[in-house]
C-alpha positions in Angstrom: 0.0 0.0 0.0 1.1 3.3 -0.9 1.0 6.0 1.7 1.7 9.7 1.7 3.5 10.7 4.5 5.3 7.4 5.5 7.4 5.3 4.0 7.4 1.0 4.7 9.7 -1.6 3.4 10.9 -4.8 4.6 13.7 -6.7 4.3 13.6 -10.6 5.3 11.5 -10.6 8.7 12.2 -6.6 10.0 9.8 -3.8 8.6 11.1 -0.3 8.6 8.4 2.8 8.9 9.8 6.2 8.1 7.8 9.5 8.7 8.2 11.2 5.6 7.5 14.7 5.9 10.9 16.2 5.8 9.6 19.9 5.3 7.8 19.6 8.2 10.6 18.0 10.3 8.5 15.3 10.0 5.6 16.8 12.1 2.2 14.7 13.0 -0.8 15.8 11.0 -4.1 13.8 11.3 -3.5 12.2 8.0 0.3 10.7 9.6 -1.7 9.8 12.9 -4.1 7.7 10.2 -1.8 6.1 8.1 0.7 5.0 10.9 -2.2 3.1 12.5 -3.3 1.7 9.0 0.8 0.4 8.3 1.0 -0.9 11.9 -2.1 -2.5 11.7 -1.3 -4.0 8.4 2.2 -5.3 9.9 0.7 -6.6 12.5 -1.2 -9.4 10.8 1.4 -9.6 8.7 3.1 -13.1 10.0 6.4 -12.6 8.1 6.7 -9.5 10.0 8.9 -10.0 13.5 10.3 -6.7 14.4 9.6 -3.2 13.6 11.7 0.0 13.5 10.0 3.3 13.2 11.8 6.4 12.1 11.9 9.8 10.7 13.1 10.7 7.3 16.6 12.7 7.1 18.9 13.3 9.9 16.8 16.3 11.6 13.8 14.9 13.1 12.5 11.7 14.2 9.1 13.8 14.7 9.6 17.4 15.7 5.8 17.2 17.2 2.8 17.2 16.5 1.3 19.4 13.7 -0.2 22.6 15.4 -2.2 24.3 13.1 -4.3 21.5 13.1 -5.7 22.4 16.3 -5.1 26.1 17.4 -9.0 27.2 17.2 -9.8 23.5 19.1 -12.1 24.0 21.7 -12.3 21.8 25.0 -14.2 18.6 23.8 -12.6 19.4 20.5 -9.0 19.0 22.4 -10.0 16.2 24.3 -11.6 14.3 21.0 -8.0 14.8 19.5 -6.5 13.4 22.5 -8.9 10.0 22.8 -8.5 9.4 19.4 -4.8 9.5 18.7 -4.3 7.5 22.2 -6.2 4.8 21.0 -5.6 4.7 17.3 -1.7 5.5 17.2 0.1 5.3 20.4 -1.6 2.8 22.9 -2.1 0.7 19.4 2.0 0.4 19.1 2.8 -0.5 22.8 -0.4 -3.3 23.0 1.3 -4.6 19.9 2.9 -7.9 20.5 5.2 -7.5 17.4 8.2 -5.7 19.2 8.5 -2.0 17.8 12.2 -0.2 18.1 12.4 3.5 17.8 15.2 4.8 16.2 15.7 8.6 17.1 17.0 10.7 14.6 17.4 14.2 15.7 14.5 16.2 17.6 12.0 14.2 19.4 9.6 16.9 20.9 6.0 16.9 22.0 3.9 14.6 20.0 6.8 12.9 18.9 8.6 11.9 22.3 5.3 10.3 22.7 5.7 8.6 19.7 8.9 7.1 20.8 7.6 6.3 24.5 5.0 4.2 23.2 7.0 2.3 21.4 9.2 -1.1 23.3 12.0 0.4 23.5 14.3 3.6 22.2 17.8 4.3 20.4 19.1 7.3 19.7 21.3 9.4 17.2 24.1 11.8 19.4 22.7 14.3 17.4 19.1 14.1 19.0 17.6 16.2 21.4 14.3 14.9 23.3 11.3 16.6 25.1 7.6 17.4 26.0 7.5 21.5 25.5 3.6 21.5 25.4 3.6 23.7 28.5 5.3 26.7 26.4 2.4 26.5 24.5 0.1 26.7 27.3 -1.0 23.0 26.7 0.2 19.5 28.1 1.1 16.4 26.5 -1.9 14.6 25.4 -0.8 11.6 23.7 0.4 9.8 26.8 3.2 11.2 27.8 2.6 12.8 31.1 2.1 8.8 31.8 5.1 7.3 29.9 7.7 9.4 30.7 7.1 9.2 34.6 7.0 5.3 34.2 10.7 5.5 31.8 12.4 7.9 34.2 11.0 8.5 37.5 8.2 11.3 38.2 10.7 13.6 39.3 12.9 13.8 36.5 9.7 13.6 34.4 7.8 16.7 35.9 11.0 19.0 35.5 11.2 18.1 31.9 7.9 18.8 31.4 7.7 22.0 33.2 10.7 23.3 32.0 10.2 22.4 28.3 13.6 21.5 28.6 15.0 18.9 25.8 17.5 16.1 26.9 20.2 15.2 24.8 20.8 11.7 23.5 23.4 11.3 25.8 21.3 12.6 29.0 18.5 10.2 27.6 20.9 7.1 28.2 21.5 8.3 31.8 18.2 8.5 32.6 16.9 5.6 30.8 14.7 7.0 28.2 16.9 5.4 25.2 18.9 2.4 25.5 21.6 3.3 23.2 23.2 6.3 21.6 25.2 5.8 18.5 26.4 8.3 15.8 23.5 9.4 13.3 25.0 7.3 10.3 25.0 4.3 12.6 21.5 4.7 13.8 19.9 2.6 11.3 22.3 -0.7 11.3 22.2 -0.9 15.2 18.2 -0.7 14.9 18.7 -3.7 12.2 21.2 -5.2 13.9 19.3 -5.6 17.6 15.9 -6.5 15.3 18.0 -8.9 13.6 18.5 -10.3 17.3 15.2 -10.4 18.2 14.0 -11.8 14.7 15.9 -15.1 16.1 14.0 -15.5 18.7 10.1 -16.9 19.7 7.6 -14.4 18.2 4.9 -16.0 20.5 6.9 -16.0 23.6 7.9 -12.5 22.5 4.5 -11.2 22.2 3.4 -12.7 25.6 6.2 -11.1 27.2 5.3 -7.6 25.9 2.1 -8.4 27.1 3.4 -9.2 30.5 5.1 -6.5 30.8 2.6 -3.8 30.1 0.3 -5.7 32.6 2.3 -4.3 35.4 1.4 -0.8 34.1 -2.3 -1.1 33.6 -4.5 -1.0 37.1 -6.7 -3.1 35.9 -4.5 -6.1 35.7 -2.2 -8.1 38.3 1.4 -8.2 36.7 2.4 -11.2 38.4 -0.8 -12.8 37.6 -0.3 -11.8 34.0 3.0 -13.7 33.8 1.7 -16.8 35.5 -0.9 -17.0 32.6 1.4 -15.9 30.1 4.1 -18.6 30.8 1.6 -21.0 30.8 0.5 -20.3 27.8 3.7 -20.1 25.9 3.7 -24.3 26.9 0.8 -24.6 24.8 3.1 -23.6 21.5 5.1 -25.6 19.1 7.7 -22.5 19.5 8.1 -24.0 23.1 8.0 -27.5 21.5 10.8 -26.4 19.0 13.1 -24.4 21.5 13.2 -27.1 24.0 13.3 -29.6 21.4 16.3 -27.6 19.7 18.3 -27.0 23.1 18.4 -30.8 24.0 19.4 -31.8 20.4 21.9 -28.8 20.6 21.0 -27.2 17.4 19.5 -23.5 16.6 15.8 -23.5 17.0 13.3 -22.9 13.8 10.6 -20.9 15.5 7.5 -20.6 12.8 5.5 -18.4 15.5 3.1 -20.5 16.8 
C-alpha cells in the first residue's frame, strides 16, 4: 500500500516505517496519525513480519511534534476528542502490539513525537538528538500519553522538571536517565536498529508477544502483573515454538521458530 506521509519496506523478517514529511521536520498531521495506525495494523497481521523499526526521514527529526495548526482554534471537547483518538488509534495501538517496535531517534523528538517514541518497546538514539515534552510553552500539556510514559521511563521527578521546563534532553542525557537504551552516531542509527531487530527476529515471536504483554500488565491498574505472567508462561507451553526451542536445546542445534 502506498502512503503519503510514510514510508514501509521490509527486508527478510524486519519492517522499517519512516515518517516522511521532511519539510515539516516530519511533524504529525491527522492524515500521519491515520496512516501509521493503518501500516502498523497491516504489519501486524502480517506473520512474516517479527520486528519493527520506526523512524523519521533525514537526519533532523524523528518527529519534531505534532502538527499545530491543526488544532489552534480546538475548543475543550474538540481538544479532548483529538487526545482520545490519537491514544487509541496510534500510540496505545504500538505498545499493545505484540510485534516488538524499536524506535530509532533521529534528531528532535519533541511533544507529539517523544510520545511517539515512548509508546513504542524500547528507544535508540542518534548523538545528534535532542528529546522533550515542551507543550507547556504553548500553554497546553502532553496529550498523547506522555505525562504517563515518561514518569513510568524515568522517574516522576525527572519527568515533571522536563515537562515543566520544556527543557529537551540530549541523546546522551537520555541514556543516563533511561529513556533510550543506546546512543550511537547518526550514520549508525539505522544498522544498530537492524542489527538488535536482527536479534530479536531469532527468537520466539509467540513467547515474544506474551512477554510484551506481560510486561505492560504491570502498568495497567486493571491487571495483576504477576498474575499476567503466570498466565502468560503457561500459555507459551501450549506452543510448538516451546516445542521447538526445548526440542532444539536438547538436540543442541538453533531453533526454527515458525511463531506459533
Amino acid at each position: 500500500m502506498l502512503y503519503e506521509n510514510i514510508l514501509v519496506s521490509q527486508t527478510a523478517a524486519i519492517a522499517v516505517v519512516t515518517i516522511n514529511r521532511p519539510t515539516k521536520l516530519n511533524a504529525l498531521n491527522k492524515a500521519t496519525l491515520h496512516e501509521l495506525h493503518e501500516a502498523f495494523k497491516a504489519l501486524a497481521a502480517n506473520k512474516t513480519v517479527r520486528v519493527i523499526i520506526l523512524t523519521g526521514s533525514g537526519e533532523k527529526a524523528f518527529v519534531a511534534g505534532a502538527d499545530i495548526s491543526e488544532f489552534a482554534d480546538f475548543s475543550v471537547e474538540q481538544g479532548r476528542e483529538l487526545a482520545a483518538q490519537g491514544q487509541e488509534m496510534v500510540f496505545d495501538f504500538i505498545q499493545n502490539l505484540t510485534t516488538p517496535v524499536i524506535a530509532a531517534i533521529n534528531g528532535f523528538a519533541l511533544g507529539g513525537g517523544l510520545e511517539l517514541a515512548m509508546a513504542c518497546h524500547f528507544r535508540i538514539a542518534s548523538d545528534n538528538a535532542k528529546m522533550g515534552l515542551p507543550e507547556v510553552s504553548l500553554g497546553v500539556i502532553p496529550g498523547y500519553g506522555g505525562t504517563q510514559r515518561l514518569p513510568q521511563l524515568v522517574g516522576k521527578g525527572r519527568a515533571i522538571e522536563m515537562m515543566l521546563t520544556a527543557n529537551m534532553l540530549t541523546g546522551q542525557e537520555a541514556l543516563a536517565c533511561g529513556l533510550v537504551n543506546h546512543v550511537v552516531p547518526v550514520d549508525q542509527l539505522l544498522a544498530l536498529a537492524q542489527s538488535l531487530a536482527e536479534k530479536i527476529a531469532k527468537n520466539s515471536p509467540v513467547a515474544i508477544g506474551h512477554a510484551i504483554q506481560a510486561v505492560n500488565a504491570n502498568f495497567d491498574k486493571e491487571k495483576n502483573g504477576y498474575t499476567a505472567e503466570i498466565e502468560a508462561f503457561g500459555d507459551c507451553f501450549g506452543t510448538a515454538d516451546f516445542k521447538e526451542g526445548t526440542t532444539a536445546f536438547l538436540e543442541k542445534r538453533k531453533p526454527d521458530f515458525q511463531g506459533n
